[in-house]
MARMARLO-390644 format. One record per residue (C-alpha): x, y, z; residue in three letters. Coordinates in steps of 0.25 Angstrom, whole numbers, plus 5000, padded with zeros to 4 digits. Layout:
# residues N
X_Y_Z_Ala $
...
This chain:
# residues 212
4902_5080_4898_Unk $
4915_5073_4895_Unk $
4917_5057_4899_Unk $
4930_5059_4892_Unk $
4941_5052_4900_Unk $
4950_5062_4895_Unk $
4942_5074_4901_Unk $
4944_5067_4916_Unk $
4949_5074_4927_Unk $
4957_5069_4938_Unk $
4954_5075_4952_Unk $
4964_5072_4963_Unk $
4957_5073_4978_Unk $
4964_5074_4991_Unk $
4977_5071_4995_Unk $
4988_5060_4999_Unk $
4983_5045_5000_Unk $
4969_5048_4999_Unk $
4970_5057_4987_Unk $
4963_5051_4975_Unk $
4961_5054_4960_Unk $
4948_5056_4951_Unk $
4945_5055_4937_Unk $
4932_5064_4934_Unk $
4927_5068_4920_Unk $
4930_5084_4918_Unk $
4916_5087_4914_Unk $
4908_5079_4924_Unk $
4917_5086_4936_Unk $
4919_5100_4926_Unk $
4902_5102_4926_Unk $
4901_5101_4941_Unk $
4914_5107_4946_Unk $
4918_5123_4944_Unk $
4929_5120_4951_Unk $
4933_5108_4942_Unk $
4929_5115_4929_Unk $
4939_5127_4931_Unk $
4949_5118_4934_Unk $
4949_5111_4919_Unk $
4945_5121_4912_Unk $
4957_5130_4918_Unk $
4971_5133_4914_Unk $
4974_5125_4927_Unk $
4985_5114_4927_Unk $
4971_5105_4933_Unk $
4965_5108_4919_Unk $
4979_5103_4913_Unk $
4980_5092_4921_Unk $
4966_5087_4922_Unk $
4969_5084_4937_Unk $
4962_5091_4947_Unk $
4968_5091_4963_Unk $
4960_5091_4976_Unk $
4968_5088_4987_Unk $
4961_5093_4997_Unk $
4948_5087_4995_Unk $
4944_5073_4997_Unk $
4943_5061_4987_Unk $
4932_5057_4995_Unk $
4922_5067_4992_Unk $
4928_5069_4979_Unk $
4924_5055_4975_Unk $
4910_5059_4982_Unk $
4910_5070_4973_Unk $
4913_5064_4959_Unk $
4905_5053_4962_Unk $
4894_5064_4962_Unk $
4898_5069_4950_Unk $
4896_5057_4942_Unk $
4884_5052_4949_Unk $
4878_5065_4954_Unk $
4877_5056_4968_Unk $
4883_5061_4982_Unk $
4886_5046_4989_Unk $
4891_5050_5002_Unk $
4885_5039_5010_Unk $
4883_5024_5007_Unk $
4880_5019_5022_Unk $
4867_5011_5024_Unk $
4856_5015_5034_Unk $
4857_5019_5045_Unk $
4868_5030_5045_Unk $
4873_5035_5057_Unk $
4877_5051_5062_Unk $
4894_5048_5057_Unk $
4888_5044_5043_Unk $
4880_5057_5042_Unk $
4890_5066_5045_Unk $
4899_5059_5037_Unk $
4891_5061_5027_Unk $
4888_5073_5028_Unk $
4903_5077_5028_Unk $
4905_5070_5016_Unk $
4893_5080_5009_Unk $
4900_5092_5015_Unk $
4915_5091_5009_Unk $
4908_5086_4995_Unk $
4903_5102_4997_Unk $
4915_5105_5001_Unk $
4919_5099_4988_Unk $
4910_5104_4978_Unk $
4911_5119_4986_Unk $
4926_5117_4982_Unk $
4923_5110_4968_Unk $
4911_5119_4965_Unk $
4902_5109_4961_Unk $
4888_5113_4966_Unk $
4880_5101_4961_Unk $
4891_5094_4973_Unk $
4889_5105_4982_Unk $
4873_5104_4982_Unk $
4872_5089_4981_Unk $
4881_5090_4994_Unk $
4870_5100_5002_Unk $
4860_5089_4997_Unk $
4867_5078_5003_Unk $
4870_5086_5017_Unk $
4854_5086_5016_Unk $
4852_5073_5015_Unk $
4860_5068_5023_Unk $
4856_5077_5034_Unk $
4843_5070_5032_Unk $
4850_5056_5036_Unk $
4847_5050_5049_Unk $
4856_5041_5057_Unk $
4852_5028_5064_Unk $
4846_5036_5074_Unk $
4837_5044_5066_Unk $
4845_5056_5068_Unk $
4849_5066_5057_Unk $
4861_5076_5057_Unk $
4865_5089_5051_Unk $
4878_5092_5046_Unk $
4891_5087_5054_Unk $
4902_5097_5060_Unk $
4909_5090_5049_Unk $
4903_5092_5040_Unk $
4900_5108_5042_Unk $
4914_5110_5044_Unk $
4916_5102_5030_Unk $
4907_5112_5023_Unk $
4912_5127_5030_Unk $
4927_5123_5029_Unk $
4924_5118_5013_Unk $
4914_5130_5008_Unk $
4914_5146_5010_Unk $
4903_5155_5017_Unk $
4891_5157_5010_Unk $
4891_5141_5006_Unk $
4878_5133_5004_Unk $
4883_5122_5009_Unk $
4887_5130_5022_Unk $
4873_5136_5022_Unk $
4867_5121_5022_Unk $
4876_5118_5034_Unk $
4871_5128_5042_Unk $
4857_5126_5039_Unk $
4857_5111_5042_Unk $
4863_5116_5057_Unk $
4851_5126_5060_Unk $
4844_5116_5068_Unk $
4857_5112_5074_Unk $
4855_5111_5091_Unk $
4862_5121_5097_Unk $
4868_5108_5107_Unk $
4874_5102_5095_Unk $
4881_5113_5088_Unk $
4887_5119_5101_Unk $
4894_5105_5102_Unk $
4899_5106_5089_Unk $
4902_5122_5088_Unk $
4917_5121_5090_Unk $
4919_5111_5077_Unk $
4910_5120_5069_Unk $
4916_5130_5059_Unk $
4913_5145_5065_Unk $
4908_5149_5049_Unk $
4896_5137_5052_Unk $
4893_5142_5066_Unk $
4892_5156_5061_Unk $
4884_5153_5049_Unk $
4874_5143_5057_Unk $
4873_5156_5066_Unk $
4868_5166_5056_Unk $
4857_5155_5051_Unk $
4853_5153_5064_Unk $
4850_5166_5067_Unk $
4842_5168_5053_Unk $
4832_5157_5061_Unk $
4832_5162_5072_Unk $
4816_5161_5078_Unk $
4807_5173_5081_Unk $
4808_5168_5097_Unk $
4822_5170_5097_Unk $
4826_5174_5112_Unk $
4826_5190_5115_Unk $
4839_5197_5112_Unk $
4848_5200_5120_Unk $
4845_5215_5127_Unk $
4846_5224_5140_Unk $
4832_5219_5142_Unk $
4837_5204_5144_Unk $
4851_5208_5150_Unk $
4848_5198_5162_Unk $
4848_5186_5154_Unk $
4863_5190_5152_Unk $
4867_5194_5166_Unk $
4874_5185_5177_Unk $
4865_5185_5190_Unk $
4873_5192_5200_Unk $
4876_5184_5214_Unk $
C-alpha cells in the first residue's frame, strides 16, 4: 500500500456550490473499489489525469465513505441520548445511499458494513421506547440506487415482513411498484398453514351482493 503523495487521487463529488474535492491515496481507495481500480489502471483520460468526477453523487456521503476507508468506521450519528423517530430515519437514509454508493462504486466491504448499520440502527429506540423499520426514504433510496436481485433490496423487504397492513396501505402510493411486488412474493413464501379457504364455486356467496 502506497502513502506516496504522488500516487493521490483527486475525486471531484457533486456539483455547483456544493461540489467539493478529495485527495485519497490510489491503493487505499484501488484495494476496495472495482470501479475505482479500472479506472487508473485504464487507458482512460481519469488514469491520465488522476482526477476522477462524480457529479451526481453527494460529497456528503462520499466524505462518510472515505472516512470509512481510512478508519474502517461508519459515523452516521453523533446525537446523544435519546434520539427521536426524524433522527432514525435520517439515519437510516444516510445508510441506504452509502449502499447506494458502494453498489455504484463496487466496494462490498461498504455495501455489507451499510446492511450491518441498517440493522443496528433498526435496533435503536426513540424517547418513547419505540423502534422503526426502514423509512419510505429510505427504501425508495435503495430500489432507485441498485437493480433486481440486490441484497440490499432483499434486506429491505425482509425488515417490512412484519409490517401492519394499516401502515403500509398509508404509504403504498409513495412506495416503488418493484418493493411492493417484491414484499408480495415474500409474503406469500410465509404464508401460515391457516391461511383462509381459497376462492371456489363452494364459497361463491362470500362474493355475491345480497339482492333486495
Amino acid at each position: 500500500m502506497s502513502f506516496d503523495p504522488s500516487k493521490l487521487v483527486t475525486i471531484i463529488v457533486g456539483k455547483g456550490p456544493k461540489q467539493q474535492r478529495f485527495s485519497v491515496h490510489e491503493g487505499i481507495i484501488c484495494a476496495r473499489s472495482e470501479f475505482f481500480k479500472r479506472a487508473m489502471n485504464g487507458n482512460w483520460v481519469e488514469s491520465e489525469k488522476r482526477i476522477i468526477e462524480l457529479p451526481e453523487d453527494d460529497p456528503k456521503i462520499f466524505n462518510i465513505y472515505i472516512n470509512f476507508l481510512y478508519t474502517a468506521r461508519i459515523v452516521t450519528n453523533t446525537l446523544e441520548e435519546p434520539i427521536d423517530r426524524q433522527d432514525i430515519g435520517k439515519e437510516m437514509r444516510v445508510l441506504g445511499r452509502l449502499y447506494v454508493l458502494g453498489e455504484k462504486l463496487q466496494d462490498k466491504t461498504a455495501k455489507n458494513s451499510a446492511i450491518q448499520g441498517l440493522l443496528e440502527v433498526a435496533e435503536e429506540k426513540d424517547a418513547d421506547g419505540f423502534q422503526f423499520q426502514p423509512t419510505v426514504g429510505t427504501i425508495i433510496i435503495i430500489y432507485q440506487g441498485t437493480c433486481a436481485g440486490s441484497l440490499g433490496r432483499r434486506l429491505i423487504v425482509d425488515m417490512w415482513l412484519r409490517i401492519s397492513a394499516e401502515f403500509l396501505t398509508q404509504d403504498t402510493r409513495l412506495l416503488p411498484n418493484e418493493f411492493l411486488a417484491d414484499l408480495a412474493i415474500a409474503l406469500l413464501r410465509y404464508r401460515p398453514d391457516d391461511m383462509p379457504k381459497q376462492a371456489t364455486m363452494a364459497n361463491i356467496s362470500d362474493y355475491m351482493e345480497e339482492m333486495d
